[in-house]
N, C-alpha and C positions, 0 to 999 in steps of 0.2 A: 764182525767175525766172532765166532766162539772158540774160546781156547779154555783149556784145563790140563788135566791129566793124560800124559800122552806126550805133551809136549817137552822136547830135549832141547831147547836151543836155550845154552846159557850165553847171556848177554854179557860183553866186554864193558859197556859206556851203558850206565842206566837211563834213561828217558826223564827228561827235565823236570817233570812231576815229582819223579825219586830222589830228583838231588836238594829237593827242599830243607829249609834247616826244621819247619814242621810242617807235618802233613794229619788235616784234624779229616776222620773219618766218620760221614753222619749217614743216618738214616733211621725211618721205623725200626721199633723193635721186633724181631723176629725174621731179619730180610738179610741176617749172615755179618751184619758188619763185624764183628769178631774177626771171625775168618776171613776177610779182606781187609783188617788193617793186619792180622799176623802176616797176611801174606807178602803186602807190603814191605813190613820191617826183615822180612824174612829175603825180602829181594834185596835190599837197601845193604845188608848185615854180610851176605852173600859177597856184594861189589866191592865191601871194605870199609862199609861205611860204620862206625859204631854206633848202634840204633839202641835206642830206649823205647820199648813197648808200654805206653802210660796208659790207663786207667784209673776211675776212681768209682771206692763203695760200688763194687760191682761182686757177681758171682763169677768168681775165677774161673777163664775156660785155659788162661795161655800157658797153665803146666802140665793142663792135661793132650794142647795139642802137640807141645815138643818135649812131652812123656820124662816132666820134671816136677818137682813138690808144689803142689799149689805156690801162687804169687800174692804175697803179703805188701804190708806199705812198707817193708826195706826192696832195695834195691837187688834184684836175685837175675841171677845168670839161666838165658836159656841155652846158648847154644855161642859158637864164636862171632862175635861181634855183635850179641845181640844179648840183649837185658831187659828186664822187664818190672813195672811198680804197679800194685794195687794200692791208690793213696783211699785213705779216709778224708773226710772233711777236717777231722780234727788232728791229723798227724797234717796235713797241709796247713794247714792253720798255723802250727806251731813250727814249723820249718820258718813259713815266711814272717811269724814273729824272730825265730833267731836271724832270719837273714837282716832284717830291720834295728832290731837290739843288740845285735852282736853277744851277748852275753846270755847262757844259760838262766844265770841266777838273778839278772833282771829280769828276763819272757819270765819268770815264773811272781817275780814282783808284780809286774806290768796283768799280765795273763790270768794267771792260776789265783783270781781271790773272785769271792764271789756280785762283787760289783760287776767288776769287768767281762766276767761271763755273762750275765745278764743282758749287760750292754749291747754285747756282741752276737748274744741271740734273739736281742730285738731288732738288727741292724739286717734289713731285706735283701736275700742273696749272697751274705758277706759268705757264707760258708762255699758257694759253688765258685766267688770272684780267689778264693781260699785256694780250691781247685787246680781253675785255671791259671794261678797266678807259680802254682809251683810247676806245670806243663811249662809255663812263659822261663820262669829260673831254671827249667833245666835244658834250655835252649843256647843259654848263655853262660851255663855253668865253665867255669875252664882251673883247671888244674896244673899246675907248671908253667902257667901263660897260655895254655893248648885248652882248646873248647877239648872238653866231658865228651861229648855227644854229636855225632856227626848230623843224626835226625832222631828226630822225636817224631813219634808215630800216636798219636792220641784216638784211642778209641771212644768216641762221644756217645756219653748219654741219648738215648731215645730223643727223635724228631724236635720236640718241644722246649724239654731241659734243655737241649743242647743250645737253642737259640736262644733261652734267656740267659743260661751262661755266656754265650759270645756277646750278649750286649750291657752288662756288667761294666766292663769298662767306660764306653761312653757314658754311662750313665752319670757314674762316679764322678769323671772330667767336668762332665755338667751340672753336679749339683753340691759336691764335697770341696770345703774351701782349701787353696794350695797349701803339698803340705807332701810327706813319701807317700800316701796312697792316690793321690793325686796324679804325681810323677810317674808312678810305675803303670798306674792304670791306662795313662798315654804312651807309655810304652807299648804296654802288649793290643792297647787300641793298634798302632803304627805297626804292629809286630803282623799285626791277622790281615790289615788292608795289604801288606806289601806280597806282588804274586811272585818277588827275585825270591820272598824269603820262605812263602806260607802258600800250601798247597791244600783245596779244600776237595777232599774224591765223597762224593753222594753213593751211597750203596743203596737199592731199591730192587723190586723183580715186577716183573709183567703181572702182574695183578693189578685190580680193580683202587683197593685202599694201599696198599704200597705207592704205585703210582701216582695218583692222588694227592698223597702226602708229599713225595720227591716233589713235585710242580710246587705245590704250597710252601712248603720250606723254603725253596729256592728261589721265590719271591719274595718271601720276608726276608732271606737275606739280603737282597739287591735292594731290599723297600729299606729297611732300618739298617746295614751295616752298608751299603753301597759295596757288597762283592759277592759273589755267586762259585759255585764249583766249578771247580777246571775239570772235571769228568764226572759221570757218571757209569755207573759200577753196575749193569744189571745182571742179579746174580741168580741161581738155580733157574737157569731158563732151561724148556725140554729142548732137545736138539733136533737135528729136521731127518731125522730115520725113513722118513716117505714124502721125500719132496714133491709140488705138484707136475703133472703130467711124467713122471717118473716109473722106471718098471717094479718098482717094490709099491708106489701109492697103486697101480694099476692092480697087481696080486693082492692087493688087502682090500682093494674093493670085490673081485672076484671073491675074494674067502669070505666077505660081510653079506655078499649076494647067495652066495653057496649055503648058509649056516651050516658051518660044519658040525660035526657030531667032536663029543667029548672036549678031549685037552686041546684040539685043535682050535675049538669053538674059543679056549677062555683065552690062547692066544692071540686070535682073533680078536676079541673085545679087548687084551690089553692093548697091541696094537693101534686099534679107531680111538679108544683113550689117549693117546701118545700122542697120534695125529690131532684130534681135538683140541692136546689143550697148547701143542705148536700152535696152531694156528689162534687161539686164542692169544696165547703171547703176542706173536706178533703183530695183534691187534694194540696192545698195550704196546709195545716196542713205538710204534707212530706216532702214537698221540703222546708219550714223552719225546720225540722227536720234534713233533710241529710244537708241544708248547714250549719245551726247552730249549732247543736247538744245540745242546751241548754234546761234546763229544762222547761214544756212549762204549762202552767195551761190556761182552756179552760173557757171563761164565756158565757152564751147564752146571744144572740139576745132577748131583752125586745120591744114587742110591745105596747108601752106605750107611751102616746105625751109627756112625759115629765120626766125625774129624780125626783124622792123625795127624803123625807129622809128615806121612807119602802124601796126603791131598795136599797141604801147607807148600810143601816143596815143589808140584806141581804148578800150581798156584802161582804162586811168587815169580816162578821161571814165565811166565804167561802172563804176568803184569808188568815185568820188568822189561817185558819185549814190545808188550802193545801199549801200554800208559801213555797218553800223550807227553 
């Protein structure tokens, strides 16, 4: 099914994917995952949930999509129920040193000399395990006895980063002697395998290396984490404007048989483009079918220079209905 823009139906009971305590959003760079984890947290925020939109050392898209001040590594408000962090490695870093030391003016004993820096930037991966370790503490954070955060929405690094941050942890378990990095690392190991708690959505499009890559990933993850995504997100796919044996494909073949003269003619060629590269999609739609088998939810292709927050809202209303 294709859904986006257009559609009105707001959901009462969001679908079990949305009610995760986290939901890590991966894929290639340049295949939209932005805009499908906003849109996510944006359905989540929506049902009442209080969402934390997390990233890290990224180029901020999420306050220009709900047309608010860029998002830094403090905690900033987009919209009612929903919030949003651009962390750094080095402002993660130092959170999960204070959560560890409890004292400001120890983390900077401990921290802030220049052995320990050293140390810590010879130490492979610490700064992404840094990362995900404060995504993991704001899952648990709680305030008055009351959890912070209903769901955390984590927009992941590109294809590759993303998977050697999620194996970070096991690493750690298996080569760091017992001790709190030890402890915590089993944690959010326990935290990512559990599907009651951790939801993994794959964003990709019908293309050649998008696809590609979605299959690869989601092997290594099942190869080295033993867990896979609970969907798959294929997103700017073209819509079927001339479906086969249909009276609009029949009249675009007559206009491509006819060569019309003028504007007609470049309507004409945009048209056979549209159908083309439908049917190219749907070439790719299959063969992420037969090799994945996962569940797959289709979003159109938006000709628009730019994301708002009407596409976002759209969106979200359209994930929140169809997400398994």
């Amino acid at each position: 099914m294709i859904i986006g823009p257009g559609t009105s139906r707001v959901p009462l009971v969001l679908t079990p994917i949305l009610q995760r305590r986290l939901i890590l959003v991966l894929g290639k760079g340049g295949v939209g995952r932005s805009t499908v984890a906003a849109s996510i947290a944006s359905a989540t925020a929506k049902a009442g949930r209080r969402t934390l939109l997390f990233e890290a050392n990224a180029k901020d898209r999420f306050g220009e999509f709900f047309a608010c001040p860029e998002v830094g590594p403090k905690v900033s408000k987009l919209g009612k129920n929903l919030f949003a962090v651009n962390t750094t490695p080095a402002a993660a870093l130092e959170e999960y040193g204070l959560m560890i030391l409890r004292f400001r003016r120890v983390y900077k004993m401990v921290f802030e000399n220049r052995i320990t820096e050293a140390f810590i930037k010879a130490i492979p991966g610490v700064e992404d395990y840094a990362v995900l370790g404060k995504a993991w503490f704001h899952t648990k954070e709680r305030k008055g006895g009351q959890p912070v955060w209903d769901t955390v929405v984590f927009d992941m690094a590109a294809s590759g980063h993303s998977l050697a941050m999620l194996r970070i942890p096991s690493t750690i378990t298996n080569t760091v002697p017992e001790g709190p990095l030890t402890r915590d690392a089993r944690e959010i190991q326990s935290l990512l395998a559990d599907e009651e708690r951790t939801a993994i959505v794959m964003v990709t499009m019908a293309e050649d290396m998008p696809t590609s890559e979605a299959i690869e990933l989601t092997g290594q993850l099942k190869t080295h984490l033993g867990i896979g995504p609970s969907t798959l997100v294929v997103n700017q796919l073209y819509d079927k404007r001339f479906p086969e044996r249909s009276p609009q494909e029949a009249i675009l073949g007559c206009l491509e048989a006819e060569a019309p003269p003028g504007d007609l003619a470049a309507i004409t060629e945009h048209g056979l483009q549209h159908q083309s590269r439908r049917k190219l999609g749907e070439h790719y739609l299959g063969r992420l079918k037969k090799a994945l088998g996962t569940a797959q939810l289709h979003l159109p292709r938006l000709f628009v220079s730019r994301i708002t927050k009407a596409e976002i809202d759209a969106f979200s209303e359209s994930l929140a209905a169809e997400l398994p």
